[in-house]
C-alpha positions as CSV (number, residue, x, y, z in Angstrom):
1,X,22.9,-3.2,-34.5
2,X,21.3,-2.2,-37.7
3,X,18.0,-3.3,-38.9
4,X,18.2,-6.3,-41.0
5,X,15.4,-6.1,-44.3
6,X,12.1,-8.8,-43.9
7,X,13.8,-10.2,-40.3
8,X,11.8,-10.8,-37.1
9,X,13.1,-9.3,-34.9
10,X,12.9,-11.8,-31.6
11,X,14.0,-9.7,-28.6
12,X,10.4,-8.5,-28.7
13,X,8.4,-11.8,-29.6
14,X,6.2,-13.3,-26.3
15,X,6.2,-17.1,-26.0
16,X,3.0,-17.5,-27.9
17,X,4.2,-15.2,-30.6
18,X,7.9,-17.0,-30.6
19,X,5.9,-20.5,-30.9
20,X,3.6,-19.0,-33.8
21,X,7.5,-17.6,-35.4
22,X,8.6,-21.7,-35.3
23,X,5.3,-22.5,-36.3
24,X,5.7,-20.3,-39.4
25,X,9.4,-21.9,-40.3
26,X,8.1,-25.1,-40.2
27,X,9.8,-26.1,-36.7
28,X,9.0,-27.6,-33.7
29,X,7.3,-25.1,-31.2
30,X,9.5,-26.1,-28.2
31,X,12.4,-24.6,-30.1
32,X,10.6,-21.4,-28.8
33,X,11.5,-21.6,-25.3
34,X,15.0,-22.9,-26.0
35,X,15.8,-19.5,-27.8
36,X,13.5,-17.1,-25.5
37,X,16.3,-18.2,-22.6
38,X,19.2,-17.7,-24.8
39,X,17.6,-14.4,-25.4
40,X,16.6,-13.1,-21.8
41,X,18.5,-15.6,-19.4
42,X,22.0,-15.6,-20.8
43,X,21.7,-11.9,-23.0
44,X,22.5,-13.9,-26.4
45,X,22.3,-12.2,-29.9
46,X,24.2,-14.4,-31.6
47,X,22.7,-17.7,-33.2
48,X,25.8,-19.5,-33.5
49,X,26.0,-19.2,-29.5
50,X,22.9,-21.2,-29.0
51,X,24.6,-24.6,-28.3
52,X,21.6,-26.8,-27.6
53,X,19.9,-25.6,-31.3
54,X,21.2,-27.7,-33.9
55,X,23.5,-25.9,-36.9
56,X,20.2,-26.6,-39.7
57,X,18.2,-24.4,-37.7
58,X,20.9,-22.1,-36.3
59,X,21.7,-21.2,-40.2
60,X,17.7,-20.6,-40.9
61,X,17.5,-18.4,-38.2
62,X,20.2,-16.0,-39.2
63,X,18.5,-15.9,-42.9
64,X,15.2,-15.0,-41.3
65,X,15.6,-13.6,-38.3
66,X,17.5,-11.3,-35.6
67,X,18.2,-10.3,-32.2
68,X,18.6,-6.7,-32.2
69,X,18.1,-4.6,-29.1
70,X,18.3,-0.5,-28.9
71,X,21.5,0.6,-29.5
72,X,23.5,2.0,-26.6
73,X,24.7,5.4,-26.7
74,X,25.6,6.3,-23.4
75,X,25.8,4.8,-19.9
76,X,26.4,7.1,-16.9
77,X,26.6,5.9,-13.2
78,X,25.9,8.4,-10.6
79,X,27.6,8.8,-7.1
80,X,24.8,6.9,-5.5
81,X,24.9,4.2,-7.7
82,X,21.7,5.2,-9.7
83,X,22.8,4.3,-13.4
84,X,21.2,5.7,-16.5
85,X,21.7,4.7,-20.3
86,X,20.4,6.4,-23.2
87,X,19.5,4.3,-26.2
88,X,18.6,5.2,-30.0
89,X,15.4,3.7,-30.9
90,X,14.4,2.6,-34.8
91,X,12.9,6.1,-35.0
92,X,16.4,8.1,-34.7
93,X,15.1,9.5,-30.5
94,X,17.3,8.5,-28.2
95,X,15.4,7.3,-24.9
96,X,16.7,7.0,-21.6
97,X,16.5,4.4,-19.3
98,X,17.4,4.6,-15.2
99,X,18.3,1.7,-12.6
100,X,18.0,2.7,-9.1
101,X,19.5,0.6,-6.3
102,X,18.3,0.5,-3.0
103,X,19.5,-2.3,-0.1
104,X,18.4,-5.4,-1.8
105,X,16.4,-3.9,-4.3
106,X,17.0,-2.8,-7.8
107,X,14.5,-1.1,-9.9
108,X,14.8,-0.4,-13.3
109,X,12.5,2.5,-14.9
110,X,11.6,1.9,-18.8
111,X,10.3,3.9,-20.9
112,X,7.5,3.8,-23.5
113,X,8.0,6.4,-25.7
114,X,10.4,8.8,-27.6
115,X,9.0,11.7,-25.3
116,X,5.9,12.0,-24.7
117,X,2.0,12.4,-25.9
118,X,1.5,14.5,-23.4
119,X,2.4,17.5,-21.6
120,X,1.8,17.4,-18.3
121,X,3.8,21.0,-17.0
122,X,6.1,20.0,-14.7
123,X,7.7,17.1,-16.3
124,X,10.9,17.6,-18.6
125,X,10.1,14.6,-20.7
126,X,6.5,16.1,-22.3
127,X,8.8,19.6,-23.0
128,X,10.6,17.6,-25.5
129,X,7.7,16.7,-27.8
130,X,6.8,13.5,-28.8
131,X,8.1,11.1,-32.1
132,X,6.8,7.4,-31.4
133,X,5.6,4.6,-29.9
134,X,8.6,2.2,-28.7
135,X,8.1,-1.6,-30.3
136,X,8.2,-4.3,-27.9
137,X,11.3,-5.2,-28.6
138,X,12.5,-1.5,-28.0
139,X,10.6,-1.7,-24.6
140,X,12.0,-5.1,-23.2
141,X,15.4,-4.3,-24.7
142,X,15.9,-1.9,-21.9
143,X,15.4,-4.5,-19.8
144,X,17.7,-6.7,-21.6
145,X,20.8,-4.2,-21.7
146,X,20.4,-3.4,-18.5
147,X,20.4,-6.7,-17.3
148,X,23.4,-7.7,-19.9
149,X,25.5,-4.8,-18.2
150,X,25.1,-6.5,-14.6
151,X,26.4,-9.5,-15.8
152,X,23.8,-11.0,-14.2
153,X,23.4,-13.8,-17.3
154,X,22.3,-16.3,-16.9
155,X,19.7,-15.0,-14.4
156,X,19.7,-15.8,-10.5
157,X,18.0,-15.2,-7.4
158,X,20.4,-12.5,-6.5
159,X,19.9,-10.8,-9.8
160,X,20.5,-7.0,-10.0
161,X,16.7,-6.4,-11.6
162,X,14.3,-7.4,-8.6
163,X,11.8,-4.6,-10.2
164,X,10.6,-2.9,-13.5
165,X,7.9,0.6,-13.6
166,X,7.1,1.6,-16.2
167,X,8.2,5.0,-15.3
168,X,10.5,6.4,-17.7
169,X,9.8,8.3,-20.9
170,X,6.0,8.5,-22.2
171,X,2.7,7.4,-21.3
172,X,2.4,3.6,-21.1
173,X,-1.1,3.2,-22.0
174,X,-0.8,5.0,-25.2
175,X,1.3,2.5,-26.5
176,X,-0.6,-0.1,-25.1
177,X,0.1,-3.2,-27.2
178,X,3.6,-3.3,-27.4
179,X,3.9,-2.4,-23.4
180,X,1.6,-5.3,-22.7
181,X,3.9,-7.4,-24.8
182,X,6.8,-6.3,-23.1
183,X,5.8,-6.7,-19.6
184,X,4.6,-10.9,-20.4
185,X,8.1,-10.9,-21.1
186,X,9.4,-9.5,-18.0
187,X,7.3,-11.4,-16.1
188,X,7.4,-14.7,-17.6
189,X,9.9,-17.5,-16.4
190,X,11.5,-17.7,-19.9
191,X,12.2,-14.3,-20.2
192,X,13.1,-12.0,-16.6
193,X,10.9,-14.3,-14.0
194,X,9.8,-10.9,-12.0
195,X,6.7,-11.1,-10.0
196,X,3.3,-9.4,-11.1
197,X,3.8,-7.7,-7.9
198,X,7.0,-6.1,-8.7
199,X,6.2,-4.9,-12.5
200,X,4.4,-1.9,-12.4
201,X,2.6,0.8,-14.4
202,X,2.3,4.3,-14.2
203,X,-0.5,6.0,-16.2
204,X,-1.0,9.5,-16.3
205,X,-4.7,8.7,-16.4
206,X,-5.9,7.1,-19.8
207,X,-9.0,5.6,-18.5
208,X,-10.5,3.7,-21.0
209,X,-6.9,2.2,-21.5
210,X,-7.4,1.2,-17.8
211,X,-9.9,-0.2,-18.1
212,X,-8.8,-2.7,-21.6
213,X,-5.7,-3.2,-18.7
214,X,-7.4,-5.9,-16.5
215,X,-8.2,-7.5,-19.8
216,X,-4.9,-8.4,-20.9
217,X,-2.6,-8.5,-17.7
218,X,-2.5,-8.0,-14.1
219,X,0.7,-5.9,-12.8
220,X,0.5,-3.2,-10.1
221,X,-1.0,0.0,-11.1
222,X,0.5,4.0,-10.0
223,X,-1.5,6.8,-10.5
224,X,0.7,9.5,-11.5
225,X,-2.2,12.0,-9.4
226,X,-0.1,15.6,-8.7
227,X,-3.1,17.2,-7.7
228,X,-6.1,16.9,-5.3
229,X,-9.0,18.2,-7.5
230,X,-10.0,19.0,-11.0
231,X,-9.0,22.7,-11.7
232,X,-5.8,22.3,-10.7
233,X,-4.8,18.7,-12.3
234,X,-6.3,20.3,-15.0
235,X,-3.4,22.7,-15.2
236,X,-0.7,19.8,-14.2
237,X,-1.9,17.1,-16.2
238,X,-3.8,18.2,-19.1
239,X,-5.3,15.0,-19.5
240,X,-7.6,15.5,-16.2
241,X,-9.8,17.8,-18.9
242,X,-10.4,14.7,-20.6
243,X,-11.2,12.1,-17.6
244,X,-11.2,14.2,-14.6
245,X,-10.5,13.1,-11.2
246,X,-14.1,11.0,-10.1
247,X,-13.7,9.0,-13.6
248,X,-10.1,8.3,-13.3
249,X,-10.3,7.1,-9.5
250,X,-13.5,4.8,-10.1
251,X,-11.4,3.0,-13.2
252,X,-8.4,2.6,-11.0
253,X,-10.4,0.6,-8.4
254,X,-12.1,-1.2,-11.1
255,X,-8.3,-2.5,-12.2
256,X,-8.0,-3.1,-8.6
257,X,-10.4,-4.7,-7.8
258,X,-10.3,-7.1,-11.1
259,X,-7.2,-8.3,-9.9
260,X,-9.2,-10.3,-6.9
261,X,-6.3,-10.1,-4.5
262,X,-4.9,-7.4,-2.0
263,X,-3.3,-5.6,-3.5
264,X,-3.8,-1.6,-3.8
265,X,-2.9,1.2,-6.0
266,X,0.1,3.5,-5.7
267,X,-0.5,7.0,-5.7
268,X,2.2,9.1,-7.5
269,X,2.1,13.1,-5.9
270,X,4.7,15.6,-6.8
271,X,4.9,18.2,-4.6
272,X,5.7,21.8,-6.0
273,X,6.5,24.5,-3.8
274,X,3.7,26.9,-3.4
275,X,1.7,25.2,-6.1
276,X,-0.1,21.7,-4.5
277,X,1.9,21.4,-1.5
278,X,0.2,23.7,0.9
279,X,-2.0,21.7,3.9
280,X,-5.2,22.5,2.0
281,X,-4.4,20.6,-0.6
282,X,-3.5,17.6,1.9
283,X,-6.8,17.7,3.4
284,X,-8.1,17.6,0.2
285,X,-6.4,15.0,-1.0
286,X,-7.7,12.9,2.2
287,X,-11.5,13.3,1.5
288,X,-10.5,12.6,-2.2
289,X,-8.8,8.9,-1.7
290,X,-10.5,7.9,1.5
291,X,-12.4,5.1,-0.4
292,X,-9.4,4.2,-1.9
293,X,-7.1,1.9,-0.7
294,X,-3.7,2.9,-1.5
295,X,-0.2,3.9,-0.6
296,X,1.1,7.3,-1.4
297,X,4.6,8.4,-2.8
298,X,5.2,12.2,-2.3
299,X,8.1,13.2,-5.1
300,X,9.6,16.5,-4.1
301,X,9.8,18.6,-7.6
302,X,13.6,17.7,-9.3
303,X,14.6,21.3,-11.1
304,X,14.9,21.4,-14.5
305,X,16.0,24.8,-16.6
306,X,13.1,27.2,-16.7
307,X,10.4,25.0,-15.3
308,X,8.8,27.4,-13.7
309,X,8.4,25.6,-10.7
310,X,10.8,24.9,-7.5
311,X,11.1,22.1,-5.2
312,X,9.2,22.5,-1.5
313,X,11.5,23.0,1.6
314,X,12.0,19.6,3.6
315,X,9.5,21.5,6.2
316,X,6.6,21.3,3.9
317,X,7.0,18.4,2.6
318,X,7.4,16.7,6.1
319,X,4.0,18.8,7.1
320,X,2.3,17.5,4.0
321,X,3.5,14.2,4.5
322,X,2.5,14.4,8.2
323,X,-0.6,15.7,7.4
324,X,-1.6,12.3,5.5
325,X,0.0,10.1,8.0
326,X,-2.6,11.5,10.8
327,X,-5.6,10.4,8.2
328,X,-4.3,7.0,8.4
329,X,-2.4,6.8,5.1
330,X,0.8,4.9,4.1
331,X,2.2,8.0,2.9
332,X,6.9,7.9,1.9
333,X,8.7,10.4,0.6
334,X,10.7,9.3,-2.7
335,X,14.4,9.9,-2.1
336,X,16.0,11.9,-5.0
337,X,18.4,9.3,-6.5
338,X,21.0,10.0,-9.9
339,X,20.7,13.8,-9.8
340,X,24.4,14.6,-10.4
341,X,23.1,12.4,-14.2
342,X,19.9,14.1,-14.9
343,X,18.3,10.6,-14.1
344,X,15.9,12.0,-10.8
345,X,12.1,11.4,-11.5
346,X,10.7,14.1,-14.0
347,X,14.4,14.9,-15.5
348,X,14.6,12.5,-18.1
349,X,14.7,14.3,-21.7
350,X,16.4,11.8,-24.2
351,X,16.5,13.4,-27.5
352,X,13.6,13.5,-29.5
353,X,12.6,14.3,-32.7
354,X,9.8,16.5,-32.1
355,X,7.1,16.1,-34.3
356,X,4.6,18.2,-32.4
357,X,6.5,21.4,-32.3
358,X,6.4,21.6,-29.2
359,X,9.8,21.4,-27.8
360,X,10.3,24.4,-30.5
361,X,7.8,26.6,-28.8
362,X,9.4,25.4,-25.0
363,X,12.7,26.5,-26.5
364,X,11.6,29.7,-27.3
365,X,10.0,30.3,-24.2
366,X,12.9,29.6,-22.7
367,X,15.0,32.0,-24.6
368,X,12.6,34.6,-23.8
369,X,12.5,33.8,-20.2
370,X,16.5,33.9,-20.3
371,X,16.6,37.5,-22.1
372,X,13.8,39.0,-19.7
373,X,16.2,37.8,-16.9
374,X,19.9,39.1,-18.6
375,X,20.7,42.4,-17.0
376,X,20.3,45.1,-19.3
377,X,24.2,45.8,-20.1
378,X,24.6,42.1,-21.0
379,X,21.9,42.9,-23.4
380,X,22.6,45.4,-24.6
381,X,26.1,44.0,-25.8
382,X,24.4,41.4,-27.7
């Protein structure tokens, strides 16, 4: 659906903002939680379906206002059931958005932005660049498709959405407002009802974003860590130049411990052969979180086209995972869901307008990469 000139968008709008919307229309403020379930309980974009709000206000509302999620422009399903859609934001990127099934649970991974701010090496998402910040209603309407194409309107206990990370495309805390915004809606009864405990975060390590965090919200926190000290994160994650390891872990504890319950951080670790996944870097790891409580999910390296890197054998990632386990940890390994759709954790590219250049300068390393590897016959035909 196409942008409508001087309309408020809704799909984004949190209760208080949706009252203050009413408020500014000279209408009752109740009016705002009859519309917010229209919205998020039974998937409506249509005023005219909104029974319960008379036909006065039903006509204002379509001079001043929309409903207008991201538009769809794929939807694949995998083999296993994983299911990924890719949706055009306002900016032109496409995003891409992945629900993964598993026994009674269904997780959905969002994303934050049209690729990413930054460019951590192993991930396919920060080799596409970056173009924006998501808006709310760009963030929640994955939630709100996703839920639509379930058929699981109006919501119920049994509801195909038991979980949201904020996973998917993009650093969270770099678009902090509109994230915030978007998670009050998926946790609040008149929009998806899901548990503080089962909406969670993933941060690459923004720590003074961290910090503002506790101030505005209180959903689970992941660390997305990938290495056990400084001079190699600093390679992974760029960011670690920035905040480096003691920083980032002592503002992670300070979330934690803000929230005042028990409750502990998740500790995000993909392993790449021959790179952090050797049983050094285990016991490293152990003396760096052992006054941390956590749980720790080991993500065995998904491939992607000239990476540069390669996914452990099942050996090493059992010693490394064994190696934790004898410290005392709560350590799993992630299962690799939706491969066969390019929807595994680290595969998801969208298509981004790049206005960083760098997904130009990837592409040409690439191509070099691909030429130095051509045997010299082939190459010498073209």
């Amino acid at each position: 659906m196409n942008a409508s000139i001087g309309k408020t968008n809704l799909l984004g709008l949190t209760q208080p903002e949706m009252e203050k919307f009413f408020d500014s229309i000279g209408e009752k403020r109740f009016r705002a939680g009859q519309v917010m379930k229209w919205i998020h309980h039974f998937g409506v974009d249509d005023f005219d379906a909104m029974t319960n709000v008379g036909k006065a206000l039903r006509e204002k509302l379509k001079a001043v206002a929309e409903i207008r999620g991201p538009e769809v422009v794929s939807e694949d399903i995998s083999s296993d059931g994983t299911r990924k859609w890719v949706v055009r934001v306002a900016s032109g990127s496409c995003v891409e958005t992945v629900y993964i099934p598993q026994g009674k649970r269904g997780t959905l991974c969002v994303s934050s932005q049209a690729g990413c701010a930054l460019d951590c090496s192993f991930c396919s998402t920060g080799k596409q660049g970056f173009n924006s910040n998501l808006t709310a209603a760009e963030v929640i309407g994955q939630v709100w498709i996703a839920n639509k194409s379930f058929g699981s309107v109006p919501a119920t206990v049994d509801r195909a959405i038991t979980n949201v990370v904020m996973m998917g495309m993009g650093e969270p805390l770099l678009n902090f407002d509109n994230v915030i915004a978007a998670m009050h809606l998926m946790m609040d009864d008149l929009g998806y009802g899901i548990s503080k405990r089962r909406v969670t975060l993933s941060t690459s390590g923004v720590v003074p974003m961290i910090d503002e965090l506790a101030k505005h919200i209180d959903v689970s926190l992941a660390l997305s860590l990938h290495a056990p000290n400084d001079a190699l994160r600093n390679q992974l994650v760029p960011i670690n130049k920035k905040y480096p390891l003691k920083m980032l872990l002592e503002s992670c504890q300070r979330y934690m411990s803000a929230l005042g319950e028990k409750r502990v951080l998740t500790i995000e670790y993909t392993l790449l052969k021959d790179v952090n996944d050797k049983l050094e870097h285990a016991v490293e790891m152990i003396e760096l979180l052992k006054d941390v409580p956590c749980k720790i999910n080991l993500i065995p390296f998904n491939p992607f086209p000239h990476s540069g890197y390669e996914r452990p054998s099942n050996n090493a990632i059992r010693r490394f995972q064994d190696q934790l386990h004898h410290a005392g940890f709560n350590v799993t390994v992630r299962t690799t869901r939706g491969e066969d759709i390019d929807a595994a954790c680290g595969q998801l590219v969208g298509q981004v307008l790049d206005r960083t250049r760098r997904s130009e300068r990837y592409i040409a390393v690439r191509e070099l990469s691909a030429d130095a590897d051509m045997p010299q016959s082939a190459a010498t035909r073209t």
